[in-house]
N, C-alpha and C positions, 0 to 999 in steps of 0.2 A: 633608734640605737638602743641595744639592752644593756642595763644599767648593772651591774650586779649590787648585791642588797650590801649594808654597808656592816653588815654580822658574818659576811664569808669569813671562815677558816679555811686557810691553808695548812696544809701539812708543816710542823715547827721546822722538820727539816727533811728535805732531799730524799724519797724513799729509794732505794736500793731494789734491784731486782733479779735472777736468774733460777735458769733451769738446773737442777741436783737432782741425784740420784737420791729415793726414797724408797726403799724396800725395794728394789728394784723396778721401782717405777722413775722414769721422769717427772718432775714435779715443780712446780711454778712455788721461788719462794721469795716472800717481798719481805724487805729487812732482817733475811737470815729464818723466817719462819715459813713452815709450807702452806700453802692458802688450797683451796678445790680447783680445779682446773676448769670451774664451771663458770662461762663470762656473759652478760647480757651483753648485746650488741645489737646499737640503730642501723637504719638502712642507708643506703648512700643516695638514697630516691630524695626530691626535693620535697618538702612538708613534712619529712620524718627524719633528716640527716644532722638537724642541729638539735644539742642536747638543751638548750635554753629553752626551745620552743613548750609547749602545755604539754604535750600528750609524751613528749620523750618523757620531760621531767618524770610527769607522773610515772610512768615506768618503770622507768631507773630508781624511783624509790619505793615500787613494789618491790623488786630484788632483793633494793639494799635491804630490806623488811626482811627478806626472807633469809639475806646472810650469802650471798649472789653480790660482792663489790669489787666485782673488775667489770669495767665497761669498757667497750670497743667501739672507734669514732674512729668517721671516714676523714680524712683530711687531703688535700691535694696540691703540691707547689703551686696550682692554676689559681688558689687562695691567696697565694703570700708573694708570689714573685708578678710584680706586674710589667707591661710593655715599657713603660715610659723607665723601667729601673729600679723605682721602689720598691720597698719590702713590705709587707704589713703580717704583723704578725698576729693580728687581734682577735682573726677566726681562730687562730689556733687556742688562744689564751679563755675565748667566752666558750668553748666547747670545753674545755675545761670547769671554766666555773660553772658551767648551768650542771656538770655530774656534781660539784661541789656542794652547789645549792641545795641538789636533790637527796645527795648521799653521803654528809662532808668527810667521812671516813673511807670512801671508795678511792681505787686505783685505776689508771686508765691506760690502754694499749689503743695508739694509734696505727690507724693501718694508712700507710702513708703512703700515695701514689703519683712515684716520678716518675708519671708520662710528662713530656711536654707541653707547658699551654698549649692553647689552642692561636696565642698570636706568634707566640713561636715556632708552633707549627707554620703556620702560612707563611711564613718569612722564610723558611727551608724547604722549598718544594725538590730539591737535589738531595734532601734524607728523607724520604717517603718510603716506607716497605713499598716494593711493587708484585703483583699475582702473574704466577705463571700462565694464568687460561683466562684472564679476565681483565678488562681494564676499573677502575674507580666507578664507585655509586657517589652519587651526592647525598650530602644530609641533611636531614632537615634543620631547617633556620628557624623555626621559631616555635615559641613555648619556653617555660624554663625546663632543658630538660638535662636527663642523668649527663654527666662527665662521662661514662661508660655506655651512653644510651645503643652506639650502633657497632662498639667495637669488633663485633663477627659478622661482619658485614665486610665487602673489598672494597674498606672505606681509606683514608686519606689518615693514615697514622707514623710514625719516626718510627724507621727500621732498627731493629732490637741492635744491627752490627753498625748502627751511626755513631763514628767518632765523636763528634762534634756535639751529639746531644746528651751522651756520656759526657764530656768532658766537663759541658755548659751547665748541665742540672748539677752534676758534681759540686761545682761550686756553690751552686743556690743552697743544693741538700745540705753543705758541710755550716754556709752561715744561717739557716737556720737551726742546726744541733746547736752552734755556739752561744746565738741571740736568746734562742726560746730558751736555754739550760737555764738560764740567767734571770728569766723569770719565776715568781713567786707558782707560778700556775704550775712550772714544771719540775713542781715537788711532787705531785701524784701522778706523774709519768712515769710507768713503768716498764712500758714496752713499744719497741715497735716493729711493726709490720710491710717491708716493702715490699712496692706493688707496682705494677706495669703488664703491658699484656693486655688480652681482651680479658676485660671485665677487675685489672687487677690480679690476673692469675699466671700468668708469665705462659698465655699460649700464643703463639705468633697472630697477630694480627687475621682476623678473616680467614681461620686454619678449618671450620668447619663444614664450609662446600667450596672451599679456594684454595690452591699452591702456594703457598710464599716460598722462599721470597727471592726475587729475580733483581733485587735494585742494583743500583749502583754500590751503595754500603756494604750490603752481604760480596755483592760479587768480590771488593777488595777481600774482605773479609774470610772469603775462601780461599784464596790467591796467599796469601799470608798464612792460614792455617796451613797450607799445602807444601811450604817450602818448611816448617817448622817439624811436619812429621818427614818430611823427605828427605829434607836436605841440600840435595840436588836435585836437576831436572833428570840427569838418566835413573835413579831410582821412583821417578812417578811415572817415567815412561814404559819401565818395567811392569810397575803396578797394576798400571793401565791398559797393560798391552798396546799403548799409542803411540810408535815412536818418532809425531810428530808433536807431542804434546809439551809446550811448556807453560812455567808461572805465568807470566805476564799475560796473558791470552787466554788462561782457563776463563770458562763462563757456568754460572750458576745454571744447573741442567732443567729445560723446558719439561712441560708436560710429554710431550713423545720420548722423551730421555728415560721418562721416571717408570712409562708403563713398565709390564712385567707379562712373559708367556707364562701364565700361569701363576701359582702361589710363590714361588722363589724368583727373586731378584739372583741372575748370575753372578755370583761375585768374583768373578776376574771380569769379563764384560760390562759389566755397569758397576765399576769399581769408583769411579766418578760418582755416580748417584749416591754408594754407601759412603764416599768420604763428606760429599755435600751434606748428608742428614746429620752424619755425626759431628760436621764441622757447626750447623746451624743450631746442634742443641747444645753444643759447647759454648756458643756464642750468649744464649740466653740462660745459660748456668752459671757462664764469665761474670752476666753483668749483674746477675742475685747475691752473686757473694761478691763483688764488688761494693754493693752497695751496702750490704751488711756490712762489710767489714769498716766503711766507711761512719756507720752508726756506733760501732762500738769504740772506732778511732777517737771519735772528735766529740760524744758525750763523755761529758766530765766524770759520770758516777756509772755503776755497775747497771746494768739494766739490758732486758729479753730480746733479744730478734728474731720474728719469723718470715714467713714465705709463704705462700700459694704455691707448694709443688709436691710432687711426687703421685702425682695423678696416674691410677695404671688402670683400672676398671671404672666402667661407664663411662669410655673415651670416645666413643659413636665409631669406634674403627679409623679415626685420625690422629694415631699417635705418631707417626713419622711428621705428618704434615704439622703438629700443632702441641705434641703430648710431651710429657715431663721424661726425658730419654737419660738424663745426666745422673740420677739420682744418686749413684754411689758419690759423685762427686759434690753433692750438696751434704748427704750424710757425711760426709767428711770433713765440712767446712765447720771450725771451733767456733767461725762468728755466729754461726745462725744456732739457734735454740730451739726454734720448734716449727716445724711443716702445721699445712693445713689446706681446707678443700671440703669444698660442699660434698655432702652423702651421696652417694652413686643414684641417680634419678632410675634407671634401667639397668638391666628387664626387671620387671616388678620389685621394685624398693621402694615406693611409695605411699603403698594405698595399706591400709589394715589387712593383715595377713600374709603381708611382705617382710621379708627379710630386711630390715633397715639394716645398712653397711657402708663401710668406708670406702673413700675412693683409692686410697692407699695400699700399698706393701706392709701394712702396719707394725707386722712383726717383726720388720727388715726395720724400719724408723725405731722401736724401741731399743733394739739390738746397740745399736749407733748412739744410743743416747740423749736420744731428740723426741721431744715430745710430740705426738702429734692431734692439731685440732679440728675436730668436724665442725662443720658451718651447719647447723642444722636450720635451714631454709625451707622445709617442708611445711608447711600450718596445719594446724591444728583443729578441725573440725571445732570451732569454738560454741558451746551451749548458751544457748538464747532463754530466760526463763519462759517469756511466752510460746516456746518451741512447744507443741504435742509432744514431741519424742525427747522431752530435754532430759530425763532421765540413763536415754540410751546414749545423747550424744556423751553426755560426763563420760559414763562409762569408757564408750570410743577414744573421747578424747585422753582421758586418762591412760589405757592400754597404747595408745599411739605414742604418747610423751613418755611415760616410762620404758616403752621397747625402744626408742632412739636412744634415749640417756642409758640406759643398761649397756650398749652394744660397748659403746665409749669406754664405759667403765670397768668392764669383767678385759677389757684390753689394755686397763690399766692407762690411759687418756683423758683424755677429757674432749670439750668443744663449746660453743658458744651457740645460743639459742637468738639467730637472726631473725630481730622483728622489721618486717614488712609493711604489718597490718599499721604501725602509727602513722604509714605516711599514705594508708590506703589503697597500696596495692595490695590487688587478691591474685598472688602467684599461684596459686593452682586451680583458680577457675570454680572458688569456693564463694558462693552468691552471699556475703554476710552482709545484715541490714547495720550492723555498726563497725564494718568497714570505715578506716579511718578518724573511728572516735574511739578504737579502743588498742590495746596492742596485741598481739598474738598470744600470746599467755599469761592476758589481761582478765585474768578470773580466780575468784576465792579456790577453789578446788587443784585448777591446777599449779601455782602460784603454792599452794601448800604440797602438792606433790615434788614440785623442784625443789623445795627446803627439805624435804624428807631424802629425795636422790640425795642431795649434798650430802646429808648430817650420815648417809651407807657409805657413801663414797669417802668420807673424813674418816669414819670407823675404821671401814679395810684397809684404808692406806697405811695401819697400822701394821697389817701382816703381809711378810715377804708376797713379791707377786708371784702367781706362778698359771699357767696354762692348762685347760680341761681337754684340750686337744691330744687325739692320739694320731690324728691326719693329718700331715703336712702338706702343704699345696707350694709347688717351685716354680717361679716364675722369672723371666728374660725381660731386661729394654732393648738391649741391644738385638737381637730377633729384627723388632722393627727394622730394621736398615735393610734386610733381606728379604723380606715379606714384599708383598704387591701393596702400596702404596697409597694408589689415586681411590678414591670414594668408591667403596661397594665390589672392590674388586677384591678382597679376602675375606673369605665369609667364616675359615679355619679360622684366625687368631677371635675375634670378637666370642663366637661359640667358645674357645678353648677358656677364655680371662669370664666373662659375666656368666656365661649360658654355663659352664660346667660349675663355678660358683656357689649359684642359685641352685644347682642341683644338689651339691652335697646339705647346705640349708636342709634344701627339704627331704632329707635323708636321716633327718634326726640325729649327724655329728655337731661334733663340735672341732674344730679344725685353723690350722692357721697358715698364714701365707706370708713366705718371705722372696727376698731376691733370689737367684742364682747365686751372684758371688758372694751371698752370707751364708750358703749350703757348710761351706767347711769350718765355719764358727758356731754353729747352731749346736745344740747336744741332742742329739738324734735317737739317744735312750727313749724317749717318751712316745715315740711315734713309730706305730704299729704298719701305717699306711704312707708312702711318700710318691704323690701325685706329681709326676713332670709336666707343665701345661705348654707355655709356647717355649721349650728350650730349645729351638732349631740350630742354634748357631753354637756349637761346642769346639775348642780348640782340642786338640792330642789331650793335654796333661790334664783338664779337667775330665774327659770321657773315663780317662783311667784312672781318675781319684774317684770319680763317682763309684766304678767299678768296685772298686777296692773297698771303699770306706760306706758305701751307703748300701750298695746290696749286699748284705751280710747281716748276721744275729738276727735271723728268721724273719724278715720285712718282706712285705708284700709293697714292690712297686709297678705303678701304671703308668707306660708310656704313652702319649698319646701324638697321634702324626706322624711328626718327620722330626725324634728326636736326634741330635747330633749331626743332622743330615747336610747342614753347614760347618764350614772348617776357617773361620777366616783368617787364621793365620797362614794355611793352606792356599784359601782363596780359592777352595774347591767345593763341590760338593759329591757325598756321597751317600750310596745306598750300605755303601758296607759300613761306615761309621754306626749307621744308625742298629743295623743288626748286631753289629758287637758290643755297643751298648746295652741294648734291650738279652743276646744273648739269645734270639730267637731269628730261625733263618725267613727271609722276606723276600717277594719279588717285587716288582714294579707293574703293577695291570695300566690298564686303559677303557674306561664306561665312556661313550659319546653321547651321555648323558649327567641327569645328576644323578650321582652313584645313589643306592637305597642300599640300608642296612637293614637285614631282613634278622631281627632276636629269637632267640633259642629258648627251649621252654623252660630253660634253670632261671629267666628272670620274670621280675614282679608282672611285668606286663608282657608277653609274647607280641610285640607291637614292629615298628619299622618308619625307620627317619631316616633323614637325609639332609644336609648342610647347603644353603645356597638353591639357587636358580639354575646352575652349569656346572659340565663336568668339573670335575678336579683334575688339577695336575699338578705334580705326579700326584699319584693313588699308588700307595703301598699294601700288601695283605699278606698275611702269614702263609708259609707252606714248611713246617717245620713238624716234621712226624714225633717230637717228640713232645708237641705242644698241642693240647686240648681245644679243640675249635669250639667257641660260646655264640658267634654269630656268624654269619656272610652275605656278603655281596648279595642283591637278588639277582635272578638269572646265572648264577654262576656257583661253584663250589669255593671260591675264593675266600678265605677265612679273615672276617671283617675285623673280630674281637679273638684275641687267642690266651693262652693260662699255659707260662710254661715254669715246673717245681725245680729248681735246684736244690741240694743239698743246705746250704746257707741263705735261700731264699725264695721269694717267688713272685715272676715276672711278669705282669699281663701287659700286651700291645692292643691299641685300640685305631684304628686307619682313622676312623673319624670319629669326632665330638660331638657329639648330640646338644638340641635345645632342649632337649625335654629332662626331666629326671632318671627317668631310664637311656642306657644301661647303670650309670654311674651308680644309683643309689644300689643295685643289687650285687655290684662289683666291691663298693664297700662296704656290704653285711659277709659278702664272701671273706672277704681279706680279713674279718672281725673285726672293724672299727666298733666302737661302743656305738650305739643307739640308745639314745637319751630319753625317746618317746615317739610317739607314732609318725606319719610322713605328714601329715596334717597342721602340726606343729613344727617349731623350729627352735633353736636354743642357742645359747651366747653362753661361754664358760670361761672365768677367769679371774684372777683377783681376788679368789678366794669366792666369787658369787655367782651363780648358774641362774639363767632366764630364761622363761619359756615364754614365746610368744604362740596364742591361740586365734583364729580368727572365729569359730565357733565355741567358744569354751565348753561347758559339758564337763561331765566325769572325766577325772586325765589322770595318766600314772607316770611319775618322771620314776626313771630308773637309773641310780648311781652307778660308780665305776664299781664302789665298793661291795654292790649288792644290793643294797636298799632299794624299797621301792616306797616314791610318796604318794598318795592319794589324795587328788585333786576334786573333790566336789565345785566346780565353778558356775556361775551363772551360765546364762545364753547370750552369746554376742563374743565381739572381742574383750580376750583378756592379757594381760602381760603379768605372770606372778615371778617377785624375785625370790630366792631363797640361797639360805648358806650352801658352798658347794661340797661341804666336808657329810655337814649333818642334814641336811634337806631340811631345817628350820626357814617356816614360812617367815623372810622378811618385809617382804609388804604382799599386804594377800587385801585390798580392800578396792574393791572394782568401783562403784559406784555410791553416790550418795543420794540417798531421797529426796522428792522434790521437796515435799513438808519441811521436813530439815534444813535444809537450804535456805528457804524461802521467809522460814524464820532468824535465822542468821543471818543473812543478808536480803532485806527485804527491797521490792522495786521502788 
């Protein structure tokens, strides 16, 4: 049993905590003052999840050293609520004192996850999520392993729509706010974080090669949402076109339900399946701000709550089955404070020379006034002295940690650097020989580079925030519900949300991405470019505010697919919505194949892509003599990509989204988006601070909005340099350190 030492300080009294507005950032401020939004945070793996333990300690007071004292601890009811009735609240109280021991000034956010024990669990086998295509895997029994070891798996978990485990944790969750408030420990609690879901991230159980959810709970659970938007049975039977359909007898829709001819779900025909999705992410949006709101009820003093949501890129194409669909309604909720969510792993976000990015609508989160935090779970090629190349790794490593922490920052965010490595795992498959005895950015160099990030990050937060972006990127949840659904069966949305993403990256803009429904609150003066990606589902009055209000004052917009081509208030779809949108005349073809887009020689690369493994349907292509054909179809004269100039604007259609960087990067030098520097490089703007990440460095020339151009002399290898966005003043320009030096300073 660990003893804590008998010199602990506590905080004199009870810190206070919440999110404000700071220059128009969200900002984390504990007892009325703003702190960095920059937090170290252990793993929830066993050997690295208690802060008492050697190696956390040690960690957490490399931070505290560096001026890094918010720490993040896993906690979970499966700790404090036992079978026989007991409470114990002790894990929660020494996960405290072991950050006290280490750091006695630091503040701590629990990320708190009410899943159900696991004895609770077995006692409720009639609240089980159940899979539409799949029956239960078994788990393994033995080892001590993660709390979350198998959660994406079609394993044996409590259905997000269980009354019964809502009501039961409710209790537990409410007496511990009241027990633990009352302790000394939960003076330096300042936050918390619920969690449930696979992994803690509120996605449905086994969402990522399985259907949820078919149980009994959901099924009530839809049956009850159903009479709420209806009313009556003859208004769902309308709906439905079913007019044998009532409440008491709907059934959560099987896998043959959910397929789709094609890219579009009918929506009068399988009106069922869109009220299903949108009832199942209501269900799990219910119970996030339930529980929030339950946190801020029942602790005595003011203090943060966040979430795991708002996940919209690097969703593997299971957003219906598993993805964050609700978000305007969590952005909405006063109890929650701040979203959060690991960095987007794919297509290339990982490795050096990747775009590091949020999983988020980011733009949309600060709009709302919610801060949002990246989980940054990546590691860091960590420098070995005995390494041959330890000179190159610094380098690496340092370009890797500074392009993660810039992206956060020029977004005016923040995130927390998830260490792994103390409990030994190597998440990415990175062979280190002190695996386990050290932490992830358990090293002199970069440990002074995250005091440096802060001490920019504290500076800028000085001055109003504002956006280097002149490209807008508009993006849809609600899309999902009409899209093809089951695994691998739309190959359009994934290309439209990461793959065109990645593209503008490597296009050398700077650019930013909000919801649809914060299109009409945004200030749309600044953006030269406004990209529509998966907007398929437009009612009447938005197509014609779009109209109205966005294509105008000489903007170049790029449609891409089937914008508007859903009506759900209609419950129709159309080809003509979509061309009176775009403004340009369309037909509907047919390839009995996968279409090929054959490029025209106005772009960077005269080259030819193609989306998916099978035809598309439908396939839309311009025939509008008043509109400029850029590409087509092969085998055909059908115009793939088309450019057509109003008066007040100008409109390109594109049939399909490419994986590659072409078309898109030659469509936005056309349109004049700024280019900030060559396609080889990529950039982050904001906050007043402009970053280039390099994967070659070499001579580089970044080019301001204002004219300027800076002259980059860089080494060889990866580089990350930040600089002011105003004056192109190098603010950290220092790649690497000598071994000599090093080796003197901190000797083996």
């Amino acid at each position: 049993m660990h003893t804590p030492p008998k010199k602990l300080q506590y905080p004199a009294t009870a810190r206070t905590a919440s999110v404000a507005n700071l220059n128009g950032r969200p900002s984390i401020h504990i007892d009325g003052t703003p702190v960095s939004p920059l937090i170290y945070a252990l793993t929830d793996v066993p050997s690295g999840r208690w802060s008492w333990e050697e190696l956390p300690q040690h960690n957490i007071a490399r931070f505290c050293e560096r001026g890094i004292k918010l720490v993040q601890l896993d906690l979970s009811l499966q700790h404090i609520w036992k079978e026989d009735g007991s409470f114990d609240l002790s894990v929660a109280q020494r996960q405290i004192q072991g950050v006290l021991e280490a750091c006695p000034s630091a503040s701590v956010i629990f990320r708190f996850h009410v899943r159900a024990p696991l004895w609770w669990l077995k006692s409720h086998p009639q609240e089980w999520v159940a899979y539409a295509d799949t029956d239960y895997v078994d788990e393994q029994s033995w080892g001590l392993l993660r709390i979350i070891e198998h959660d994406n798996n079609p394993v044996r978990r409590v259905s997000m729509a269980s009354r019964l485990w809502r009501e039961e944790i409710t209790i537990q969750f409410k007496r511990f706010l009241t027990e633990f408030s009352a302790t000394p420990e939960s003076r330096a609690l300042v936050g918390i974080q619920v969690a449930n879901g696979v992994y803690g991230e509120w996605h449905n159980w086994g969402f990522f090669d399985n259907e949820p959810d078919v149980s009994e709970p959901m099924t009530q659970a839809f049956r009850d949402w159903l009479k709420n938007k209806y009313g009556n049975v003859d208004t769902l039977r309308q709906a439905w076109g079913q007019p044998d359909a009532e409440f008491s007898t709907v059934q959560t829709p099987g896998v043959e339900q959910r397929r789709t001819d094609g890219i579009f779900r009918d929506p009068k025909k399988q009106a069922a399946v869109v009220d299903f999705y949108d009832c199942m992410h209501q269900v799990t949006a219910d119970a996030i701000i339930h529980f929030a709101q339950t946190v801020k009820e029942d602790w005595p003093r003011p203090i943060i709550v966040g979430t795991f949501y708002g996940y919209f890129f690097s969703c593997f194409g299971r957003h219906a089955a598993g993805g964050h669909l609700h978000l305007q309604r969590i952005l909405d909720c006063d109890a929650i404070d701040y979203l959060s969510g690991p960095q987007a792993y794919e297509p290339e976000a990982i490795e050096l020379g990747d775009p590091y990015r949020s999983r988020s609508l980011i733009d949309s989160v600060r709009m709302h006034g919610k801060l949002w935090l990246d989980e940054m779970d990546c590691e860091p090629k960590t420098p070995i002295l005995k390494d041959s190349d330890y000179s190159e790794r610094v380098q690496q490593s340092v370009a890797d940690l500074r392009r993660n922490t810039a992206f956060s920052l020029t977004k005016g965010m923040g995130l927390w650097y998830y260490d792994f490595n103390v409990s030994g795992v190597d998440l990415d498959g990175y062979t280190h020989p002190l695996c386990g005895s050290q932490g992830n950015w358990d090293h002199p160099v970069l440990l002074r580079e995250i005091e440096r990030l802060r001490e920019l990050q504290a500076a800028y937060a000085k001055q109003p925030h504002s956006s280097m972006a002149d490209v807008l990127m508009v993006y849809d949840t609600k899309s999902f519900y009409y899209t093809a659904s089951l695994k691998h069966s739309d190959p359009i949305s994934p290309a439209l949300l990461d793959h065109l993403t990645l593209a503008a990256f490597r296009s050398g803009v700077v650019f930013d991405t909000i919801h649809l429904d914060d299109l009409p609150q945004i200030d749309l003066s600044p953006y030269r470019v406004i990209v529509f990606g998966n907007t398929f589902a437009l009612n009447a009055d938005m197509r014609q505010w779009i109209q109205s209000k966005v294509a105008c004052n000489g903007r170049h917009l790029i449609w891409n697919y089937a914008p508007g081509y859903i009506s759900p208030q209609e419950q129709s779809a159309s080809l003509q919505n979509v061309e009176e949108l775009c403004g340009i005349k369309l037909k509907e073809i047919s390839i009995d194949a996968p279409p090929t887009v054959e490029l025209g020689d106005c772009f960077a690369e005269a080259t030819s892509y193609t989306v998916g493994d099978s035809p598309i349907s439908p396939l839309f292509a311009a025939e509008d003599v008043k509109a400029e054909t850029l590409a087509r179809f092969a085998g055909s004269d059908s115009a793939a990509i088309a450019r057509k100039t109003f008066p007040n604007h100008t409109s390109w259609f594109v049939s399909l989204p490419s994986k590659a960087t072409e078309p898109f990067r030659t469509l936005l030098e056309r349109c004049g988006a700024h280019r900030y520097g060559e396609p080889d490089a990529f950039f982050y703007g904001g906050s007043g601070i402009l970053a280039m990440h390099s994967l070659s460095g070499g001579q580089r020339e970044i080019r301001l909005p204002n004219g300027k151009t800076i002259s980059l002399p860089l080494p060889p290898g990866p580089a990350t340099v930040i600089l002011d966005g105003s004056t192109g003043e190098i603010l950290l320009n220092e790649y690497g350190v000598d071994r000599g030096e090093l080796v003197e300073a901190y000797p083996e």
